[in-house]
C-alpha positions in Angstrom: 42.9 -72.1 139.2 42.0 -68.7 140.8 45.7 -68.9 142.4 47.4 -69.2 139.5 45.2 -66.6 137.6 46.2 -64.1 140.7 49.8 -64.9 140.4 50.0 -64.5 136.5 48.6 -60.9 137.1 50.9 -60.2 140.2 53.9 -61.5 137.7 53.0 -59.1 135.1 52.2 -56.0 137.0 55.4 -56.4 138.6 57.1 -57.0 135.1 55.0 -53.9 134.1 56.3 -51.7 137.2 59.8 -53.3 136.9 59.5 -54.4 140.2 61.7 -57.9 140.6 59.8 -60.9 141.7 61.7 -63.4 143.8 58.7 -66.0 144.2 55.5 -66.5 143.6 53.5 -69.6 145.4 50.2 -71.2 145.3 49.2 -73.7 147.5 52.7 -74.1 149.1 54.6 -74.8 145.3 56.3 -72.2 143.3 54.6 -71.9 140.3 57.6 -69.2 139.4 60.4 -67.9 140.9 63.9 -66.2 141.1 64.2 -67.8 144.4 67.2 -65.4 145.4 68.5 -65.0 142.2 68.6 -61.3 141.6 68.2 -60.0 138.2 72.0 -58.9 138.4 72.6 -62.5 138.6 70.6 -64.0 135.8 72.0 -60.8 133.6 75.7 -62.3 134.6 74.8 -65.9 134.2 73.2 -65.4 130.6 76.7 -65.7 128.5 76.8 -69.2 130.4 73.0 -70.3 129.8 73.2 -68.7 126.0 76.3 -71.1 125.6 75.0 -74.3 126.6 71.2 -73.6 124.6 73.8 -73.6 121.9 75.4 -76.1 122.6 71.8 -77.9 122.6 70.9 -76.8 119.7 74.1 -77.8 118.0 73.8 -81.4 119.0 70.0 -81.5 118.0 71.2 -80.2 114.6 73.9 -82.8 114.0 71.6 -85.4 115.3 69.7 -87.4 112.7 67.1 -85.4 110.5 64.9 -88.8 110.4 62.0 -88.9 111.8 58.5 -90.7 111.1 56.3 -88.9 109.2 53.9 -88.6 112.1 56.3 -86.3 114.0 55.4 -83.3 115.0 57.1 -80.5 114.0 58.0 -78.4 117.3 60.6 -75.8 115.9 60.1 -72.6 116.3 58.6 -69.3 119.2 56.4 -70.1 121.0 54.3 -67.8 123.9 53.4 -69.8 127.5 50.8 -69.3 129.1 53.0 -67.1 131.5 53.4 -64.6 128.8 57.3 -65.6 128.3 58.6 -66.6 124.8 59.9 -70.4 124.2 62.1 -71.7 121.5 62.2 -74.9 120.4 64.6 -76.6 117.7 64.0 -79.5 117.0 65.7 -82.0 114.2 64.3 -85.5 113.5 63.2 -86.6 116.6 65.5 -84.8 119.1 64.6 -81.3 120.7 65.9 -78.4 122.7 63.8 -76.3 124.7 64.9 -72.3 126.1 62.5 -69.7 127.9 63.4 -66.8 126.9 61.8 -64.1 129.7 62.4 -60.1 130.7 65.7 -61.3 132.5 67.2 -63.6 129.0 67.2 -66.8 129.1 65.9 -68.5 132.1 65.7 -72.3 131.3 67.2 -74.7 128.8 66.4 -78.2 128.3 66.5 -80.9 125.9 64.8 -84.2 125.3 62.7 -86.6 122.7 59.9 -86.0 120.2 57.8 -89.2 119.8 54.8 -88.7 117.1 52.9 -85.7 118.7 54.4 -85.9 122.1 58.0 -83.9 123.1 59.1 -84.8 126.0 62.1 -83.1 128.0 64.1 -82.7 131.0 64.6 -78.9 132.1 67.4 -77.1 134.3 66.6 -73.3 135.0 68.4 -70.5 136.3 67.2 -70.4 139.9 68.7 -74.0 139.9 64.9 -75.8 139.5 64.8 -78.7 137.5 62.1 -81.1 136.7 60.9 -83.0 133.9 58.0 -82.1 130.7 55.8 -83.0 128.2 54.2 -81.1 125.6 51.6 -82.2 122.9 51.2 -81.0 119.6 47.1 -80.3 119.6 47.3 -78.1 116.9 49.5 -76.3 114.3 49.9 -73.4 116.7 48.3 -74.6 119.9 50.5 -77.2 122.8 49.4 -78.3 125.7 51.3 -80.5 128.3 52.8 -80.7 132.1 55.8 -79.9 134.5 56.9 -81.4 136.7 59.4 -80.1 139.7 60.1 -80.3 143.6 56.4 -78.4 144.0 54.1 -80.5 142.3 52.4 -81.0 138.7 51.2 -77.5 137.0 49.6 -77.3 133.7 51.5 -75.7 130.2 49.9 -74.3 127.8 52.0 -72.9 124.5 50.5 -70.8 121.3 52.1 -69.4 118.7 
């Protein structure tokens, strides 16, 4: 836990000092990186990215508004746990996910909400993909999982 708490404060001093980060790693997986994807890049790639989150969000809003009464509701900002801004839309019982950092928009993703659980594959910039799961604890609280090519690490979400 240490590791991660050291490379959340490398991450934001950085941010802080506008310094670019291309990796960060603890215990051999990247917990968060550009991964040679320099800011100049994620800058050009952000009309592409903005189109297909709405594109995402388009088809969760046509999708069917229906959804049992225990479903969460997801929509809306929310802040991670490293410090970078989330939107979800959701409609029914079909959600869209974007991470909006410093750089724009760094990962999109879509997926399923079941009851309290939304679950979602991811694709971000630096070309990392992996699979999600968040669950609604509390009106402004989640907490949940990712998982890529380095491992399991924990999410944590407040609004």
């Amino acid at each position: 836990m240490s590791g991660v708490l050291l490379a959340a404060v490398t991450l934001i001093y950085a941010m802080v000092n506008h310094q670019p980060v291309e990796k960060i790693t603890v215990n051999d997986g990247v917990i968060f990186g550009t991964q040679g994807v320099s800011t100049d890049e994620i800058t050009e790639a952000q009309t592409e990215l903005q189109r297909k989150v709405d594109a995402l969000e388009k088809q969760v809003k046509a999708a069917p508004t229906t959804a049992p009464a225990t479903t969460a509701d997801f929509s809306g900002y929310w802040v991670g746990g490293d410090s970078w801004t989330y939107e979800i839309v959701q409609s029914g019982s079909t959600g869209a996910i974007s991470q909006i950092s410093p750089y724009g928009i760094t990962l999109y993703g879509q997926g399923n909400v079941t009851g309290t659980t939304f679950s979602f594959t991811f694709q971000s910039v630096n070309g990392v993909a992996g699979t999600a799961s968040l669950q609604y604890m509390a009106p402004n609280h989640l907490e949940g999982w990712m998982q890529t090519y380095a491992g399991t690490q924990p999410i944590v979400m407040n609004r």
